[in-house]
KEKE-3310 file (N, C-alpha, C; in steps of 0.2 Angstrom, whole numbers, plus 5000, padded with zeros to 4 digits):
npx = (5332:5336:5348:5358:5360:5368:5376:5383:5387:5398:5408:5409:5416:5428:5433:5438:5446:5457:5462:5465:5474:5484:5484:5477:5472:5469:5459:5457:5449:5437:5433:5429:5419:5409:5409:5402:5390:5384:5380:5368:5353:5343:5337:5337:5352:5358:5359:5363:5378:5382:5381:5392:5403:5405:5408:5419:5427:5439:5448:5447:5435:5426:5428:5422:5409:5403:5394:5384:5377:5368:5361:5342:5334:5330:5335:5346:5353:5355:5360:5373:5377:5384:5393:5403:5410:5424:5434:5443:5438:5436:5431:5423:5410:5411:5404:5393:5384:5376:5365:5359:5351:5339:5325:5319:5315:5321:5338:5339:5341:5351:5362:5365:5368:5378:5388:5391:5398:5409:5416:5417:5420:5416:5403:5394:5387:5373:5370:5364:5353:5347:5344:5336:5325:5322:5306:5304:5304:5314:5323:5329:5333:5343:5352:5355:5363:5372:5379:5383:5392:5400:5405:5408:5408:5402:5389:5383:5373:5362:5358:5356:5344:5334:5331:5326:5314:5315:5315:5326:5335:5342:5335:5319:5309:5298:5297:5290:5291:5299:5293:5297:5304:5315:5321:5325:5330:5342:5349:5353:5360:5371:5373:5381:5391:5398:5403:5402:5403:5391:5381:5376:5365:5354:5353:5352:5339:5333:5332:5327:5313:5299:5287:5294:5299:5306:5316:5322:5325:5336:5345:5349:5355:5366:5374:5378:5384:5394:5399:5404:5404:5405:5393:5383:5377:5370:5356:5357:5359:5345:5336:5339:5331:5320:5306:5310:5321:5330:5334:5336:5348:5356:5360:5366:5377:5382:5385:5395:5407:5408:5413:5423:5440:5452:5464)
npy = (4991:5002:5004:4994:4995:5004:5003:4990:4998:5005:4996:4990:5001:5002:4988:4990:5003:4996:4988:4995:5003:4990:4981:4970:4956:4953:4944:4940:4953:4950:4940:4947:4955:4947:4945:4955:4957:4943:4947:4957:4964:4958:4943:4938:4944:4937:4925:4926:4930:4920:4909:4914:4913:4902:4898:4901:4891:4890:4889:4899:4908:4898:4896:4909:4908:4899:4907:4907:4895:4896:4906:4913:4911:4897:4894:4902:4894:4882:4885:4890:4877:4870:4882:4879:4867:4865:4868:4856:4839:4834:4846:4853:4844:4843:4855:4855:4847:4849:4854:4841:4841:4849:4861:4862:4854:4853:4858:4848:4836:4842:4843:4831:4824:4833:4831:4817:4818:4823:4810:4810:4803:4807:4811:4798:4792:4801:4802:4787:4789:4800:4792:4781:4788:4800:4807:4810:4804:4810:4814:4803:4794:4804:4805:4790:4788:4796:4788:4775:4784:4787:4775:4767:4753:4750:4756:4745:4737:4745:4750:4736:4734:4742:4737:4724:4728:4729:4736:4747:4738:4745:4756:4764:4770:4766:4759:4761:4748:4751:4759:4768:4768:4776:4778:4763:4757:4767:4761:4748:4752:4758:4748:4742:4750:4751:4739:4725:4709:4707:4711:4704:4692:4697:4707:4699:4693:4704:4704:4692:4695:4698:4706:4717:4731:4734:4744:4743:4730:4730:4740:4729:4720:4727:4730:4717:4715:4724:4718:4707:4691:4675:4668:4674:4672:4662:4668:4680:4673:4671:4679:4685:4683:4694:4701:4715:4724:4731:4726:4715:4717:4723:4712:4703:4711:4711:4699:4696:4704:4698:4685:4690:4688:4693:4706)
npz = (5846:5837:5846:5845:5831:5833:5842:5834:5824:5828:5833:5820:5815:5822:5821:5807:5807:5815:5804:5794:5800:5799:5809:5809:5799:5783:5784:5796:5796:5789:5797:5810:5804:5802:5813:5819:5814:5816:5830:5826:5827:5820:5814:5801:5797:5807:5803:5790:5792:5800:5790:5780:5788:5791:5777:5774:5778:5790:5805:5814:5812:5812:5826:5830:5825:5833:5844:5839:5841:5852:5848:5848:5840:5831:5815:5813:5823:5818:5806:5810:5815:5804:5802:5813:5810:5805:5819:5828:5827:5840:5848:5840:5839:5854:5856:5847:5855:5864:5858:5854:5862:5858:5856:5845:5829:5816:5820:5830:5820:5813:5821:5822:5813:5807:5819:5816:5806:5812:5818:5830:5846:5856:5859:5856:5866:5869:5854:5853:5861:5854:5845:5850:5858:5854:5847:5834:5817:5808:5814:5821:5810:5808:5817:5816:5806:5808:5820:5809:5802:5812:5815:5826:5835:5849:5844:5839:5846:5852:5837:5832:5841:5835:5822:5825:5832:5846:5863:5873:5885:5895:5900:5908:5902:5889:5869:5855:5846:5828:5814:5806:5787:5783:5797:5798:5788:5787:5801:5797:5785:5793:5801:5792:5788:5800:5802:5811:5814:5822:5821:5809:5810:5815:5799:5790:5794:5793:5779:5775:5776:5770:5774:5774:5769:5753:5750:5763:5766:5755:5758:5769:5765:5755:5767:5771:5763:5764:5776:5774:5778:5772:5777:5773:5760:5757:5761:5756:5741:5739:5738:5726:5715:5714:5717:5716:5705:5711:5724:5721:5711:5721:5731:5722:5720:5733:5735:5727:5731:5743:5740:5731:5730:5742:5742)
capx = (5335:5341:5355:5359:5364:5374:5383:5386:5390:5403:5412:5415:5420:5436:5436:5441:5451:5462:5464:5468:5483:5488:5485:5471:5475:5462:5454:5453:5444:5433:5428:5427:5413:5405:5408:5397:5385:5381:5376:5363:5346:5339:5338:5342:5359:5365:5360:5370:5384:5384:5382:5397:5409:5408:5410:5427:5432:5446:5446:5445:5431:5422:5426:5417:5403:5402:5389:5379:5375:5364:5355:5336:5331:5333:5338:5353:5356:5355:5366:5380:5380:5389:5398:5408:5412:5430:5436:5446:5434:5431:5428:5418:5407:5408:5401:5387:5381:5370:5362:5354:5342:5336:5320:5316:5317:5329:5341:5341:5341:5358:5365:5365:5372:5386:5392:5393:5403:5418:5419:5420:5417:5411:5393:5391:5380:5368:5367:5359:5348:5341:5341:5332:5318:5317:5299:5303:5307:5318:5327:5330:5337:5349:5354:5356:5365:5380:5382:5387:5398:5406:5410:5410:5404:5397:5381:5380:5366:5354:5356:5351:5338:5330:5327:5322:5309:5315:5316:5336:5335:5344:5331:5314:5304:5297:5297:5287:5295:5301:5292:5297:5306:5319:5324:5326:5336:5348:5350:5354:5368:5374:5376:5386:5399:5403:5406:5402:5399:5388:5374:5374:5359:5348:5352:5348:5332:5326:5334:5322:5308:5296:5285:5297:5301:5310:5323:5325:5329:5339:5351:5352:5358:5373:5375:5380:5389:5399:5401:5409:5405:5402:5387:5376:5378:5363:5350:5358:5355:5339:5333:5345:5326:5316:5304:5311:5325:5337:5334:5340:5353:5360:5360:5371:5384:5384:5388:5401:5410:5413:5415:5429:5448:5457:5472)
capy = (4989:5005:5006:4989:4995:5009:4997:4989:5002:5007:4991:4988:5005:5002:4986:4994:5005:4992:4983:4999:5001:4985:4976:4962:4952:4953:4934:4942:4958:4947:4937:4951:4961:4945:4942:4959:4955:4940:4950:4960:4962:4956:4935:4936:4946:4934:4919:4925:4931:4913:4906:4918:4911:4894:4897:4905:4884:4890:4888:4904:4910:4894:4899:4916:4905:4895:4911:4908:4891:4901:4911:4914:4909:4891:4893:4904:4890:4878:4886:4889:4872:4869:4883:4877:4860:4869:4865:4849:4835:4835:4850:4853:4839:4846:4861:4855:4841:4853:4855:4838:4841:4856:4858:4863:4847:4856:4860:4843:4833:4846:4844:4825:4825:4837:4828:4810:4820:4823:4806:4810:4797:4808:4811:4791:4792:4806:4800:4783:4790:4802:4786:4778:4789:4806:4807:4813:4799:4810:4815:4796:4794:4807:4796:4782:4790:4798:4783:4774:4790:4788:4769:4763:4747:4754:4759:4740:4734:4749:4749:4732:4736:4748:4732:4720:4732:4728:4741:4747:4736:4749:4761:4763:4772:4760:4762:4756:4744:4756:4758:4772:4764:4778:4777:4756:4759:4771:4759:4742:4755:4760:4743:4739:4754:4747:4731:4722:4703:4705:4712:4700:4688:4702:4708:4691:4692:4711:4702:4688:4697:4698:4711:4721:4736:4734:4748:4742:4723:4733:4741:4723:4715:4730:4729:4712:4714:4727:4717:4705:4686:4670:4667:4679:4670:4659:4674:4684:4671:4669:4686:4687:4681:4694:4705:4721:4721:4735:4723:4709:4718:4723:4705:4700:4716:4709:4690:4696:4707:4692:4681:4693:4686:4699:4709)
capz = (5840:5836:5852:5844:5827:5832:5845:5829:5820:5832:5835:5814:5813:5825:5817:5801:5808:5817:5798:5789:5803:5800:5814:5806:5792:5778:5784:5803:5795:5787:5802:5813:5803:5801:5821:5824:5811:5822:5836:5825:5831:5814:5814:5796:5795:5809:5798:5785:5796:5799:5783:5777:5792:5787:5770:5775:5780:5795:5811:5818:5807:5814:5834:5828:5825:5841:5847:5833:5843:5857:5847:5850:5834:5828:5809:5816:5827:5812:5801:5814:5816:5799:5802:5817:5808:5803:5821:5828:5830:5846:5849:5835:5844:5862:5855:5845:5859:5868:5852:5851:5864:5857:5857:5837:5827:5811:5825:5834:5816:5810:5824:5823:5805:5808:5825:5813:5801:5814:5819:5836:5850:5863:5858:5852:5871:5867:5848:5854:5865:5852:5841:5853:5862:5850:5845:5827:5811:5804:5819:5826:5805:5808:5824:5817:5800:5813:5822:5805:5801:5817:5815:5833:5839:5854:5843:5837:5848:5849:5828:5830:5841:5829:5816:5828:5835:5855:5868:5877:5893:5902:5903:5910:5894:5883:5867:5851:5838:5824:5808:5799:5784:5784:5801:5797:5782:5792:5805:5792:5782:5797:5804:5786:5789:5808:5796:5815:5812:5826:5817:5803:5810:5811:5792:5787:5796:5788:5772:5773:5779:5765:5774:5778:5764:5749:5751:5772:5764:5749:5764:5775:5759:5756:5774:5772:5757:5765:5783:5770:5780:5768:5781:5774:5753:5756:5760:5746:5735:5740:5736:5721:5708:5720:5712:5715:5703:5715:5729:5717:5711:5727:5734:5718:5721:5739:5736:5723:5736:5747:5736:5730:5734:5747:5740)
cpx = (5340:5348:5359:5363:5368:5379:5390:5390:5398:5408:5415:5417:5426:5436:5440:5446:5456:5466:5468:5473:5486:5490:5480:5473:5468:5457:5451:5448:5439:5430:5425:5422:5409:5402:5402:5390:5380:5376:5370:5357:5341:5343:5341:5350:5363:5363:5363:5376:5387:5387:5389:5407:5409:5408:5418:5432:5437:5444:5442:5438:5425:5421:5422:5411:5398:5395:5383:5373:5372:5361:5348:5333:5334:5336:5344:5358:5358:5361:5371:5383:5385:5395:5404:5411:5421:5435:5439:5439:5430:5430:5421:5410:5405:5404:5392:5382:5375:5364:5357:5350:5338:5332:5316:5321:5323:5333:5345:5345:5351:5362:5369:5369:5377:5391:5394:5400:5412:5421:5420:5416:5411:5403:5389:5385:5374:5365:5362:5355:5343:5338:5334:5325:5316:5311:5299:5307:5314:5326:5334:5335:5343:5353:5357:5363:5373:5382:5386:5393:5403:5410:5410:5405:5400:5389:5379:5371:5362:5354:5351:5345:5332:5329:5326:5316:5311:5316:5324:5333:5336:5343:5323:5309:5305:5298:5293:5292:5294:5297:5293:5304:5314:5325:5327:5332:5343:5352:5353:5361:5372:5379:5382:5392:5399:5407:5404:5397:5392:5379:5371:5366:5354:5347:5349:5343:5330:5329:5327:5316:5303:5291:5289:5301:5306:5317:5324:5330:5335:5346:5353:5356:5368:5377:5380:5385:5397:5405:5408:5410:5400:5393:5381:5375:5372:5359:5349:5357:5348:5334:5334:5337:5321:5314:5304:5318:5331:5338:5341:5347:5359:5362:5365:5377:5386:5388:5394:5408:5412:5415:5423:5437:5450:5463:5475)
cpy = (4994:5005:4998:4990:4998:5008:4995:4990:5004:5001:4989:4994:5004:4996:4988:4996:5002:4988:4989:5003:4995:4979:4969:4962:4955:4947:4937:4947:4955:4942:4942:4956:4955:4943:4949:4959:4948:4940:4955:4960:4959:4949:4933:4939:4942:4926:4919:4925:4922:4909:4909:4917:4902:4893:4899:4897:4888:4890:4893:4906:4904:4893:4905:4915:4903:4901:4911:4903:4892:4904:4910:4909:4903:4893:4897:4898:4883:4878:4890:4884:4869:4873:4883:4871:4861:4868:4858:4846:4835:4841:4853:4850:4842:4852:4860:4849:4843:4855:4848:4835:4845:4854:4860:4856:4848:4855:4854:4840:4836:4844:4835:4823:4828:4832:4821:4814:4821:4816:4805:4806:4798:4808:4804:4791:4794:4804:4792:4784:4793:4797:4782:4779:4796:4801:4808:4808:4803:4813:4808:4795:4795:4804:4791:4784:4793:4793:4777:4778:4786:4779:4767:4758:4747:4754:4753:4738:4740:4751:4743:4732:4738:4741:4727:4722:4731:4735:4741:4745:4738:4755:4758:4763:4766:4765:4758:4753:4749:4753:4762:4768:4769:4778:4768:4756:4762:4764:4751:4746:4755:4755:4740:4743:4753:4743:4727:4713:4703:4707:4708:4696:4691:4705:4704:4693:4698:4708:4698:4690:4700:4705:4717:4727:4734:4737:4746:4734:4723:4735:4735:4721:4718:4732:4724:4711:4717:4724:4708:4695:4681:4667:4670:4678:4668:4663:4675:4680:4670:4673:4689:4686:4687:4700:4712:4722:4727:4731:4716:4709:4719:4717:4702:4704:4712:4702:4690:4701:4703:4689:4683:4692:4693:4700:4708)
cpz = (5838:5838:5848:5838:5831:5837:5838:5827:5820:5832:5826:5812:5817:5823:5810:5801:5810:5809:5793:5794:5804:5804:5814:5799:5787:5782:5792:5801:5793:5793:5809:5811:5804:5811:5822:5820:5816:5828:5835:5827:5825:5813:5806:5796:5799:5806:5794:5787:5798:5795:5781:5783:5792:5781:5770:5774:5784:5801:5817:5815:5811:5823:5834:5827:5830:5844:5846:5837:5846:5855:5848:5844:5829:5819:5811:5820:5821:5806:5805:5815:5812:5800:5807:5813:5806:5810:5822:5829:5836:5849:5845:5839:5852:5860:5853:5849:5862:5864:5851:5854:5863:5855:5850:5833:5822:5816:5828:5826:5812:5814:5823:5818:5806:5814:5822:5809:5803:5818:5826:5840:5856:5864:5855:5858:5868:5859:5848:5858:5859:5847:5845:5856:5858:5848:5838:5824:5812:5809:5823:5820:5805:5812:5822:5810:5803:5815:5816:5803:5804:5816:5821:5835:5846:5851:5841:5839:5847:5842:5830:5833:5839:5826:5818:5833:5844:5857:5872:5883:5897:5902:5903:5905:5889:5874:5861:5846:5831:5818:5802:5794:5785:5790:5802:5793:5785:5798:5801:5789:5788:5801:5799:5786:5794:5804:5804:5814:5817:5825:5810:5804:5809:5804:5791:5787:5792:5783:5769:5773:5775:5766:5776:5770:5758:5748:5758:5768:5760:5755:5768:5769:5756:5762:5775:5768:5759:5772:5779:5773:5776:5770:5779:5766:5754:5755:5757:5742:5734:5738:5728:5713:5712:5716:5712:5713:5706:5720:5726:5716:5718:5731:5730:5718:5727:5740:5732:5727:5739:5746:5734:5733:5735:5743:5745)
residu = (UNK:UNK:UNK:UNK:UNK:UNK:UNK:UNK:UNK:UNK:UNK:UNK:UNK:UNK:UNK:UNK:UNK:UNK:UNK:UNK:UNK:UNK:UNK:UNK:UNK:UNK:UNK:UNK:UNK:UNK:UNK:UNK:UNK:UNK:UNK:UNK:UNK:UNK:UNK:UNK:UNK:UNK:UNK:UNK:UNK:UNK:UNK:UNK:UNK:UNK:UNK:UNK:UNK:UNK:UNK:UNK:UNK:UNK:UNK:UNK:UNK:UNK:UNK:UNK:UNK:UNK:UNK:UNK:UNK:UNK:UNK:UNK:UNK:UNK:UNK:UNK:UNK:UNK:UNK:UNK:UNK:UNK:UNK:UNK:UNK:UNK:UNK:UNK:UNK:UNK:UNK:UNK:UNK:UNK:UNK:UNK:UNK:UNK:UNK:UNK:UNK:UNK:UNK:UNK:UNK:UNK:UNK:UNK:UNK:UNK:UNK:UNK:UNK:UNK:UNK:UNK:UNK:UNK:UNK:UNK:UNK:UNK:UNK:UNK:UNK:UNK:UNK:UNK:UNK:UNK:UNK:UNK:UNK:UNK:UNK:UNK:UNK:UNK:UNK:UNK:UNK:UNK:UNK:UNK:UNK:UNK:UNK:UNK:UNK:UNK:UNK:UNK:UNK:UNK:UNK:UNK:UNK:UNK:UNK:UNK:UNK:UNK:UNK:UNK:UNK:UNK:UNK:UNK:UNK:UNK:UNK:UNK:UNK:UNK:UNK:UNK:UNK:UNK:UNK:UNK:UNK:UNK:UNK:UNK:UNK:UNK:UNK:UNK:UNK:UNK:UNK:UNK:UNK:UNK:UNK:UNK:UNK:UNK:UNK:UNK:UNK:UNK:UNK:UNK:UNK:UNK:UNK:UNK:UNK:UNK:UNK:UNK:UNK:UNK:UNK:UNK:UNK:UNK:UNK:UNK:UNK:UNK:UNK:UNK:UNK:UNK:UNK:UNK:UNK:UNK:UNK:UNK:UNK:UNK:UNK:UNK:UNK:UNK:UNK:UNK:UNK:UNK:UNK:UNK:UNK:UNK:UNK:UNK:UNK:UNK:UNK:UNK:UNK:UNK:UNK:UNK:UNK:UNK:UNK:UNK:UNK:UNK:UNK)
# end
């Protein structure tokens, strides 16, 4: 640890030096201490050195980050993931991919979340898998809550998967019929930001579906509202007297949505 600081030490003092002759901006000095901070031997200072390079939002500051992603210590690796989000799309994403089979659940779950946020296509594979066969709710959630983000019809069918409890035909691993209410809910909104008619039958069905959660029913209903096809009015009225009066409401936002003449 010692040889460690005084590495340190050594590298922000000709940092410095290089800034007070002029040859780094203010914005690079400031990524550059926080780049050797990074390298510390102490897991908090490079959790802040992190935190402190995504709060910068710029690019470079978020490439100085990228190291963060390999650190030994998951919360390091957690709060790096944010701080790369400042590059392009895809990259951002290629970066943070090898992250969502990490083996600390925060880590997986961040990593799943930040990769919806850039919209990129690449990791829609990897994202239904962890949908699919993570071992952890809150993880599968975060799965199914980027694949909305992302918007790609690709993740249609294993969404619908999830709310008709089936197993992905095109693999061997079985799996049980989902019941955490969270990861069902994720999977219902998600299918309503695709907006893909082709999830509509199955909304209906968790619409109809009496045993099936109030808030899961609650998202089929804004799902349908959102996917915006006259076919899904009857359900929604159906639910529209139903004794949970957010469910209610949301079935009458929803029928007045499609109902709604197009500008």
């Amino acid at each position: 640890m010692g040889k460690t600081f005084l590495l340190s030490a050594v590298v922000l003092s000709l940092v410095i030096t290089a800034f007070s002759q002029g040859s780094l901006t203010p914005l690079q000095l400031a990524i550059e201490k926080q780049r050797v901070r990074l390298a510390s031997a102490d897991a908090e200072e490079r959790r802040d050195a992190a935190s402190r390079l995504g709060a910068m939002r710029h690019h470079a500051a978020s490439r100085a980050a990228i190291a963060g992603l390999k650190d030994s210590e998951p919360i390091v690796r957690a709060t790096s993931i944010s701080a790369v989000l400042s590059l392009p799309p895809d990259e951002t994403a290629g970066n943070l991919m090898p992250l969502l089979s990490d083996k600390d659940i925060l880590v997986r779950r961040e990593a799943a979340y930040a990769v919806g946020t850039t919209k990129s296509l690449i990791a829609i594979p990897l994202l239904i898998d962890l949908l699919r066969f993570d071992k952890v709710d809150e993880v599968r959630g975060a799965a199914a809550v980027a694949l909305g983000t992302i918007g790609n019809e690709a993740a249609v069918s294993p969404l619908l998967a999830v709310l008709t409890g089936q197993a992905a035909p095109d693999k061997k691993q079985k799996t049980k019929p989902e019941q955490n209410p969270f990861v069902l809910r994720s999977a219902a909104r998600a299918l309503g930001q695709i907006g893909s008619r082709g999830g509509i039958p199955v909304l209906i069905a968790t619409l109809a579906n009496e045993e099936s959660e109030d808030d899961v029913r609650r998202e089929a209903a804004i799902a349908l509202g959102k996917i915006g096809d006259q076919s899904a009015i009857p359900a929604l009225r159906n639910v529209a007297a139903a004794r949970d009066p957010h469910l209610a409401a949301a079935a009458d936002v929803a029928i007045k949505s499609i109902l709604r003449p197009s500008r």
